[in-house]
C-alpha positions in Angstrom: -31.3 84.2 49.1 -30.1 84.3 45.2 -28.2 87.4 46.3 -26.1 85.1 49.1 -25.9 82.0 46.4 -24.6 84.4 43.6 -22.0 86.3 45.7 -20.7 82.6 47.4 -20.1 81.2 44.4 -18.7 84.3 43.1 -16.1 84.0 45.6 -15.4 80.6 45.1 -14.7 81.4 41.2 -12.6 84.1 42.3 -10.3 82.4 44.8 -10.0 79.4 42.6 -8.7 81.5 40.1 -6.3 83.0 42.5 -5.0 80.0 43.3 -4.0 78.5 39.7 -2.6 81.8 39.0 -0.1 81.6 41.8 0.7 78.2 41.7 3.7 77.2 39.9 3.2 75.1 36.4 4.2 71.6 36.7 5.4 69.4 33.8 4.6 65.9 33.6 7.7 63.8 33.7 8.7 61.9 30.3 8.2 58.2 30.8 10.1 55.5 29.6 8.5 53.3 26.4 9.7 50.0 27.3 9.1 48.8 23.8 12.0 51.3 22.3 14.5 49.7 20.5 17.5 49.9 22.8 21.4 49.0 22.1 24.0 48.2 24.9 27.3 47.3 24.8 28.1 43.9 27.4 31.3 42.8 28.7 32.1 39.4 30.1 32.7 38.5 33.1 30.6 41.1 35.2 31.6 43.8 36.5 32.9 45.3 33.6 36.0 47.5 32.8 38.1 45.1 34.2 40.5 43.9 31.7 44.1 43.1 32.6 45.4 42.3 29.3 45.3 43.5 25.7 42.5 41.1 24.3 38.8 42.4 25.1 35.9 40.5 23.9 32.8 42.7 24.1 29.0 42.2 22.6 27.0 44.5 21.2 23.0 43.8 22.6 20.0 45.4 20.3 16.6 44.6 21.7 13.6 44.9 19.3 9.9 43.9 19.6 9.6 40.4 18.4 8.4 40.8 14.9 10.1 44.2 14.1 12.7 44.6 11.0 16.3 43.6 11.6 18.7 45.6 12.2 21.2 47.1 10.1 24.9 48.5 9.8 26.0 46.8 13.0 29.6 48.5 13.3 31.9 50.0 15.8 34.8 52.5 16.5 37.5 52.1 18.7 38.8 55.7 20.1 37.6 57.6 17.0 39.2 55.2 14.5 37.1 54.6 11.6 34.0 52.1 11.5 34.3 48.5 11.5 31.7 46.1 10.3 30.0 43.6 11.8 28.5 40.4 10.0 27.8 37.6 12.1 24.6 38.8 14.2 22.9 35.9 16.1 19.6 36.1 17.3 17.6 35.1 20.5 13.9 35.2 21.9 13.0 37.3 25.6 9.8 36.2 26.5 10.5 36.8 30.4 9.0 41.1 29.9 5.7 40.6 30.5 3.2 41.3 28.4 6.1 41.9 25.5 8.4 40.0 23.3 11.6 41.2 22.3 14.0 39.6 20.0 17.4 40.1 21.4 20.3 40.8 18.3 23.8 40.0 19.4 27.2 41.2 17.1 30.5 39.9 18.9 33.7 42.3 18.9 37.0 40.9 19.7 39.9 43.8 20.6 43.4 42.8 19.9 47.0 43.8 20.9 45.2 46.8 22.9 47.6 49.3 24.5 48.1 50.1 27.9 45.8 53.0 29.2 42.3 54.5 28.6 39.8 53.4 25.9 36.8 54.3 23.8 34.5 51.9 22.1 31.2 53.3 20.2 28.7 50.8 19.1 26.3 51.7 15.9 23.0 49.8 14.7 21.3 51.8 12.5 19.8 55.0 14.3 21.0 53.4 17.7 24.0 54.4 19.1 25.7 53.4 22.4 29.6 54.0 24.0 31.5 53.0 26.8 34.7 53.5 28.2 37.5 51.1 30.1 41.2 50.3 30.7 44.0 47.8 30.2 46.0 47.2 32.9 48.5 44.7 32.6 49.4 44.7 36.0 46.1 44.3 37.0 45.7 41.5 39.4 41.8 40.2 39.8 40.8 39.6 43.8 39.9 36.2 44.5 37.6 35.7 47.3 36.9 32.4 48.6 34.2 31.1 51.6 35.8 28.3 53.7 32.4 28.8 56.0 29.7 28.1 56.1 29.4 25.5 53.4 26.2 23.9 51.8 25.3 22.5 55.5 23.1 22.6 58.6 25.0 24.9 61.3 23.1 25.6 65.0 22.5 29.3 65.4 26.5 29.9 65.7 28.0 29.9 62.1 31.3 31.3 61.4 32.0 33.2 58.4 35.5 32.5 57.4 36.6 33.0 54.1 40.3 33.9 52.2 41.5 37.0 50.0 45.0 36.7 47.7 45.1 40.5 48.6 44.9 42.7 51.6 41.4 43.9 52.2 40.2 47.2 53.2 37.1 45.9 54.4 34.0 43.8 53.9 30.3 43.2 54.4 27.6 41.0 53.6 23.7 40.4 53.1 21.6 37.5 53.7 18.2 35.6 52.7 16.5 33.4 54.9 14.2 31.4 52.4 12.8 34.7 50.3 12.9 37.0 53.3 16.2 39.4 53.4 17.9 39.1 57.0 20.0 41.9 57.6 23.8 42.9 56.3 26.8 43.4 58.6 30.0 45.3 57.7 33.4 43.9 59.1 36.8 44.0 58.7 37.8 39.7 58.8 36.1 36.6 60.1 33.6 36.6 62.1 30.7 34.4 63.9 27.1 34.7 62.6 24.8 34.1 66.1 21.3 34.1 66.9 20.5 32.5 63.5 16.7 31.9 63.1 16.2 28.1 61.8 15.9 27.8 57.6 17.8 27.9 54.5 20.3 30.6 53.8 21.9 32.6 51.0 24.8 34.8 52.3 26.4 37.1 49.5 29.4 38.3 50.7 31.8 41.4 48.9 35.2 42.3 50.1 36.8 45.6 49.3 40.3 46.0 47.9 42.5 48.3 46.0 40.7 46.7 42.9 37.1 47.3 44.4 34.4 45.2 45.8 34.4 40.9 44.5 31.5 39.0 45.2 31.2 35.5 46.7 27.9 33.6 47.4 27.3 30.1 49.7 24.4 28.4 51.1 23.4 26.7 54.2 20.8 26.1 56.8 20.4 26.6 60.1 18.9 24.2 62.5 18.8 25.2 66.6 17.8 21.7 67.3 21.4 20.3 66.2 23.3 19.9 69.2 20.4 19.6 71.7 20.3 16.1 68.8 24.2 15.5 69.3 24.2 15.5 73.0 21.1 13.3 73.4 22.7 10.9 71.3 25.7 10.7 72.7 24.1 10.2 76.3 21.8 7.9 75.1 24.4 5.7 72.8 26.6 4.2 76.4 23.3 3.1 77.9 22.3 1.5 74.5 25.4 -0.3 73.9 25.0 -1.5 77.7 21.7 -3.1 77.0 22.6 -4.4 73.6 25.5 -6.4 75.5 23.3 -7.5 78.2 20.7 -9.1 75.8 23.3 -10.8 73.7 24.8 -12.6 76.9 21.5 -13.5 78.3 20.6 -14.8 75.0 23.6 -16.8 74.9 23.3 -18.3 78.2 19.7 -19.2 77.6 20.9 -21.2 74.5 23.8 -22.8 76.1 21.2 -24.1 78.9 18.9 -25.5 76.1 21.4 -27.3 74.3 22.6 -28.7 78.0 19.3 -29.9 79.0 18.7 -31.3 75.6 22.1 -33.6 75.7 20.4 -34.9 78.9 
């Protein structure tokens, strides 16, 4: 019986030992520290790289763990030109990264008289170092989307999407929340009807391609099934109403007029 015991687990050592020796090593993927000091170069409005003339005002963004020295040498270059410094850093508080803290250091750049074509900014604090790259365009024209419909109203389950571009369009689509549930997205090429709308509130973000890429345009509303079933009760029931309203007022009339008769008498 020891004999049996020995030689099973003796096979067992042996095919286990088989097995790590064929299988292929696996690394363990590098995580990300959260709590790193980061640096990040922001552009206003959103999406960035859009600039159509020769003024760009840019940010530079250094986040720290609250409590950690400030940083230093906050200083740029603009396509390889030498550094410029930056002195006015402002500071604010990011206590929305749960379970951490982060103080948020902001330096301001403001690019003048830029020339047209391709450009390089790099962004310096200390050991943290961060680059990006965009255009000037003067004949840059931005796309301006605007909703007509629907508005911030209560539509029955037929809701037209109809909205205006001051550019031709090469197409469009859009996504939708009913309360904090996502709806579905639909891809189209103009205006179109929403049907078989579910009743609740709405947010419908809508983006529209063009030669200048995809612009963003947002609206709210509700939806309501019970709407015109409302409308058309009302408006049977308000003839009959007005009918009966009539008839009391004359009958009320005539029984006065009789009482003031019969009280002359």
């Amino acid at each position: 019986m020891r004999k049996v015991v020995f030689g099973l687990v003796t096979a067992l050592f042996l095919i286990c030992l088989i097995q790590s020796l064929s299988l292929p090593s696996v690394k363990a993927q590098p995580t990300i520290d959260a709590t790193l000091p980061t640096i990040n170069i922001i552009s206003h409005p959103y999406p960035p790289n859009r600039f159509e003339n020769s003024t760009v005002k840019l940010e530079i963004h250094v986040r720290m763990l609250e409590g950690s020295p400030r940083p230093g040498n906050f200083s740029f270059s603009l396509d390889g030109n030498p550094l410029v410094n930056l002195e006015n850093i402002t500071t604010t508080r990011i206590s929305y990264w749960a379970p951490n803290v982060f103080t948020l250091f902001i330096a301001k750049i403001n690019l003048e008289n830029l020339s047209e074509g391709n450009h390089t900014i790099n962004a310096y604090a200390d050991d943290l170092s961060t680059s990006r790259s965009f255009e000037v365009n003067s004949h840059y024209h931005p796309t301006v989307v605007k909703i007509l419909s629907p508005t911030n109203q209560p539509y029955s389950n037929m809701v037209p999407l109809v909205f205006t571009v001051n550019m031709p369009i090469k197409g469009a689509y859009y996504y939708m929340y009913r309360d904090f549930d996502a709806v579905f997205e639909n891809h189209f090429n103009g205006n179109i009807t929403m049907d078989n709308l579910s009743d609740g509130n709405y947010v419908l973000h809508l983006y529209v391609t063009t030669e200048n890429g995809n612009e963003p345009a947002s609206t709210y509303f509700s939806v309501s099934n019970n709407i015109s079933l409302t409308n058309n009760i009302t408006a049977e029931i308000l003839p009959y109403g007005i009918g009966i309203g009539t008839l009391l007022v004359v009958v009320g009339l005539l029984v006065y007029l009789k009482k003031r008769k019969s009280e002359a008498y």
